[in-house]
N, C-alpha and C positions, 0 to 999 in steps of 0.2 A: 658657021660661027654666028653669023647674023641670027641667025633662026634660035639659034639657040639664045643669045644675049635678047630678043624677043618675046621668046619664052619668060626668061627671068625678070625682064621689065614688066608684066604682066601678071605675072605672081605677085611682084613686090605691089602691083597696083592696087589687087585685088586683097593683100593682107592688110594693106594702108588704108581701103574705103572697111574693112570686116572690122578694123582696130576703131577708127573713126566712130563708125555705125554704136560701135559697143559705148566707147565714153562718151558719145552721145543720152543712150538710153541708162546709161548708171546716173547719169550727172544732171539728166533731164526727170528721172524717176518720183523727186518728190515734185517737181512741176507738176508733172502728167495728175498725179493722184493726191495735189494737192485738195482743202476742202473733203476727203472722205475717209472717213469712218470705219472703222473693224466693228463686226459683228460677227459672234461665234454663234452658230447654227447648227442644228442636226435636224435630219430630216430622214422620210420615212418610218416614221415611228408610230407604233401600232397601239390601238387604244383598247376597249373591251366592245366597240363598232363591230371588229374584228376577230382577229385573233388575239391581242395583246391582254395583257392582266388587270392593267391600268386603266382605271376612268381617265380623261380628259383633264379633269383637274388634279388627280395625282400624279400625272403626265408635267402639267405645270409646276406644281410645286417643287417635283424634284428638279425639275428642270433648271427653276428662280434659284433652288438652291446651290446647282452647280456653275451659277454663275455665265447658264445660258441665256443668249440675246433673243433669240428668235426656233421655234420648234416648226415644223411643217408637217404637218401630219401624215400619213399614207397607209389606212386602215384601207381592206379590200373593198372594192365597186360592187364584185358580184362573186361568190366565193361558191361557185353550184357548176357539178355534172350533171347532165341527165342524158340517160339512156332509153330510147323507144327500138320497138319491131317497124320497121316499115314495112309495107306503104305508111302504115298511121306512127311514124314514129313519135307524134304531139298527142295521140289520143293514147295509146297503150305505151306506156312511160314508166320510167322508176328515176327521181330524183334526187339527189345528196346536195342538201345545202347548207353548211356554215350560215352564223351574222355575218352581216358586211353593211356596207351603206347603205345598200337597197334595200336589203331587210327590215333593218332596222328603222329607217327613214332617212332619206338625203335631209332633208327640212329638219330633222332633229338634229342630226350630224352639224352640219350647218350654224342651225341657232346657243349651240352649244360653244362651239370653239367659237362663237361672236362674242358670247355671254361672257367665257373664262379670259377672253382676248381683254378684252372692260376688265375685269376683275386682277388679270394680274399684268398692272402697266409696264414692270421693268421686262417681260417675256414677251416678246409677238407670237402670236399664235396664229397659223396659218392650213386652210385647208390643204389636203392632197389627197391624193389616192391610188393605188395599187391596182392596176387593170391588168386581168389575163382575157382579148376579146375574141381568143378561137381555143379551141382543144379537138383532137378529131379522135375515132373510133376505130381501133383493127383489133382483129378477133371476132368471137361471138361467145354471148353468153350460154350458150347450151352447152358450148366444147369447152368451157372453163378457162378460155385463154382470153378474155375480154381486157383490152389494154386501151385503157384514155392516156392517150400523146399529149404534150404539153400545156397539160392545166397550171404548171409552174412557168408559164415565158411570160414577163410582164412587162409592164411600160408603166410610167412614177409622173401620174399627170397632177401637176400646178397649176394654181391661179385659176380657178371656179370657185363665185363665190355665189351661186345660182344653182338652189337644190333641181331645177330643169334640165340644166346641163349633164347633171350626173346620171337621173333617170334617162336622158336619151342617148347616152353612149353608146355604140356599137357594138353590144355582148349580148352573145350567144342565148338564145331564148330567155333574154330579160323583161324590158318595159314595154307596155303597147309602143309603135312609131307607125307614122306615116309617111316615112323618109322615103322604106323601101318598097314604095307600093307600085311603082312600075318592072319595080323588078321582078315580082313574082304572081305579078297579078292575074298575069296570062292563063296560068294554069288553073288557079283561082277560078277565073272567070269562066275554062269550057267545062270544068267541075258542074257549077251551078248550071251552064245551060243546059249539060245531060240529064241534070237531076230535075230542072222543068220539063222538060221534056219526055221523060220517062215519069213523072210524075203524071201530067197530064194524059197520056198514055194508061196507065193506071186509074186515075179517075174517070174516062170516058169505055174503062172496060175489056183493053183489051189484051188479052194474055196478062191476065191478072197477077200471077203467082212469078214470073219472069218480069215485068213492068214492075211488082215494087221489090225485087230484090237490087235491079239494076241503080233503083231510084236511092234505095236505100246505101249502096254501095256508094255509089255519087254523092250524097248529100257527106257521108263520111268522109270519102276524099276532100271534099268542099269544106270540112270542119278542120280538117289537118292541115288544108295548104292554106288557114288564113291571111292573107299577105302583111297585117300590120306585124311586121317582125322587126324584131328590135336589131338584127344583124342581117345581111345581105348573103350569108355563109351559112353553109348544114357543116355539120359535125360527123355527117354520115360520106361524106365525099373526098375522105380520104386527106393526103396535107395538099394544104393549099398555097403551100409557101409562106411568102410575108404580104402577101396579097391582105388578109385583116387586119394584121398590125398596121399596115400603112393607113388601111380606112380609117383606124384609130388617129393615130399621126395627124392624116388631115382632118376629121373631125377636130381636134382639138385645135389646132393651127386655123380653124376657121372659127372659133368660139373664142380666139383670144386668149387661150392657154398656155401653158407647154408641157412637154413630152419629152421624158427622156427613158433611153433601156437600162432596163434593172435584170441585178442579177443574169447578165451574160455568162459566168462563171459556173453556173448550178450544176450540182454532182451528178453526174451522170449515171443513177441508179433506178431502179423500181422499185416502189411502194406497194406494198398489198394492203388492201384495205377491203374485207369480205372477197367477195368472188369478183372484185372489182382491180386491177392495179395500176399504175400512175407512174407514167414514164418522160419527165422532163429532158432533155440530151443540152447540153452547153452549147450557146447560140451568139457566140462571138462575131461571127460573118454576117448577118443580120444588120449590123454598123455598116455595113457596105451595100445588101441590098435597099434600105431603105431609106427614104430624105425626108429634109422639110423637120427633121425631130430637133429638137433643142440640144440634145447630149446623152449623153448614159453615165452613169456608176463608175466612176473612176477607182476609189480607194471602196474597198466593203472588208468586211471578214478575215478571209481568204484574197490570197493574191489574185491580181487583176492585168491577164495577159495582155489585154489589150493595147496597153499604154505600153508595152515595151517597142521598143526602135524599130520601125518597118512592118510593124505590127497594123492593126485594123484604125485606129484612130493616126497615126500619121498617115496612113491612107485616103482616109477621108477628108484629113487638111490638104495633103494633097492634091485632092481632086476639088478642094474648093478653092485652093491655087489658080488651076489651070482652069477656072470658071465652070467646073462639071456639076460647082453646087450652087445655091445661092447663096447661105449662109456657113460660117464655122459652126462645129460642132464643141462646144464644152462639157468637160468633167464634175462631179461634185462626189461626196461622200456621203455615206448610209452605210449603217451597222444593221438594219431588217431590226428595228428594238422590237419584240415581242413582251419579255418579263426581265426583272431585275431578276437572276437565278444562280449567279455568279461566276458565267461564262460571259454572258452580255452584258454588258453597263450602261446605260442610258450615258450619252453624250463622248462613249469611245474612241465612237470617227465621227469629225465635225466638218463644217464645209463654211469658211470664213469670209464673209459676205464685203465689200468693199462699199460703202454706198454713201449719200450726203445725206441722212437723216435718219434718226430711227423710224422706220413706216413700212407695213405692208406690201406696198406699190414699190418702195424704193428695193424691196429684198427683193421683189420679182423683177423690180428692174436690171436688179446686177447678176440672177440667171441665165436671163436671157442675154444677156449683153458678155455672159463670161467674165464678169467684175467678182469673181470667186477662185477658191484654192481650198483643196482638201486634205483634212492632218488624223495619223490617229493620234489617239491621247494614251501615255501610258504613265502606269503609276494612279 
């Protein structure tokens, strides 16, 4: 009897401090968020950088005219496979590259959404951008079965407003860097020494015809493995898990950005594209391998399994509960705007920014901070 009348004082304690807690925060609600601001926002939206159809400032106007606050941009970083033979897989090459930023110029990218940012005051206009920073190879092209692995798994980085930053991201045979030069120098380095060495060898005469093919074999190795690479990963070495995603992560988290994953939901199909095909797979548990990210895609398109009950995102609040992280993880929305074609609508799903002033700074302040909430719009 005891135990039991125990139990039920215990219950009743624990429904009285849940009761409390709640008309606490309903009744404390406009305190907390007193001083701030709604701002309707969409984000990830594609310009002709990119893929999208839309310049920048047709981007805006429709934008101003639907009575959007703030736009975020997220035209592609770097939109290119390439395929080599190894050993020289950088010398004997065949690549497919889309615009993107880096094509077309970060510094124009840049100077542009500054230009239209001036130009149209009631819209903030805001860099971003769409990073996919590994894709690997299985197959081979002689046997016709050549398949590039997830050239579609991205991450939706904010807040660079330094066309440097973008040129040095961590993708797959992009910008010259000197990041990775201890990484791969090694190999780099006994390249050249064979190729003095057998060069000299050939100049002083001897076994002429064996000394410059050796030298000449070496100097080409020494050409392939130059170590200024703009990623620390081959595309030749099969998956490497979230091992580059995270490089990405912390790159960005060390520049002062943020990162969130996009499109965890993606159809799990292949794409043929010439004798080439393109095979993305839904990469929802990636929320759990990897840290330190800002958030991912909450609301998109398509349903978004992740947010459901016991799913990967209360997982990770979870785990930053029990201090396994250091920060929360928050949600926002993106529709992927590519064209008005009347499936997509520019400002469909929006991501409603809480913040004390209309500004820039202030909208990246309420990402990072989770001072946001994502809606579709219908009708």
């Amino acid at each position: 009897v005891n135990y039991y009348l125990t139990r039920e004082q215990c219950r009743f304690q624990v429904s009285l401090i849940l009761t409390g807690a709640m008309v606490f925060l309903l009744a404390s609600a406009d305190t907390i968020f007193a001083g701030f601001i709604q701002l309707d926002g969409i984000a990830d939206v594609k310009t002709r950088f990119s893929r999208g159809c839309s310049t920048l400032q047709e981007v805006a106007e429709e934008a101003r005219s639907k009575g959007v606050d703030a736009v975020i941009f997220g035209d592609q970083a770097r939109d290119a496979v390439e395929y080599g033979i190894v050993p020289l897989e950088r010398i004997i090459r065949k690549r497919n590259e889309s615009p993107s930023i880096l094509t077309m110029g970060a510094p124009a990218y840049i100077a542009e959404i500054n230009d239209n940012d001036k130009q149209f005051e009631e819209t903030l206009l805001i860099s971003g951008a769409e990073v996919a920073p590994f894709y690997y190879w299985t197959g081979n092209v002689f046997s016709g079965n050549l398949v590039a692995n997830n050239p579609g798994k991205h991450l939706f980085v904010v807040g660079f407003d330094t066309p440097e930053v973008y040129e040095q991201l961590p993708i797959l045979d992009s910008n010259f860097s000197k990041r990775y030069l201890t990484h791969s120098q090694q190999y780099f380095v006994g390249c050249v020494v064979f190729f003095l060495l057998f060069l000299v060898a050939f100049l002083k005469g001897y076994k002429k015809k064996l000394t410059r093919l050796i030298a000449g074999i070496m100097f080409l190795l020494a050409l392939n493995n130059m170590p200024f690479r703009s990623s620390p990963f081959s595309q030749y070495k099969g998956d490497l898990g979230v091992q580059p995603y995270q490089e990405l992560i912390d790159y960005v988290n060390s520049n002062g950005g943020l990162v969130f994953w996009n499109h965890m939901e993606a159809p799990n199909e292949i794409k043929q594209k010439g004798r080439v095909s393109y095979k993305t797979e839904p990469y929802p548990k990636d929320l759990m391998l990897t840290s330190g990210y800002t958030g991912f895609q909450s609301v998109a398109d398509s349903p978004v399994m992740q947010i459901e009950p016991g799913k990967e995102w209360d997982n990770v609040l979870g785990e930053y509960i029990q201090g396994k992280r250091k920060k929360p993880v928050w949600g926002y929305g993106a529709n992927n705007y590519l064209c008005e074609d009347g499936e997509t609508k520019l400002g469909e799903i929006r991501t409603i920014f809480l913040v004390r002033q209309k500004s820039r700074n202030d909208v990246l302040d309420a990402m990072a901070s989770g001072r946001m909430y994502a809606v579709r719009q219908t009708g």
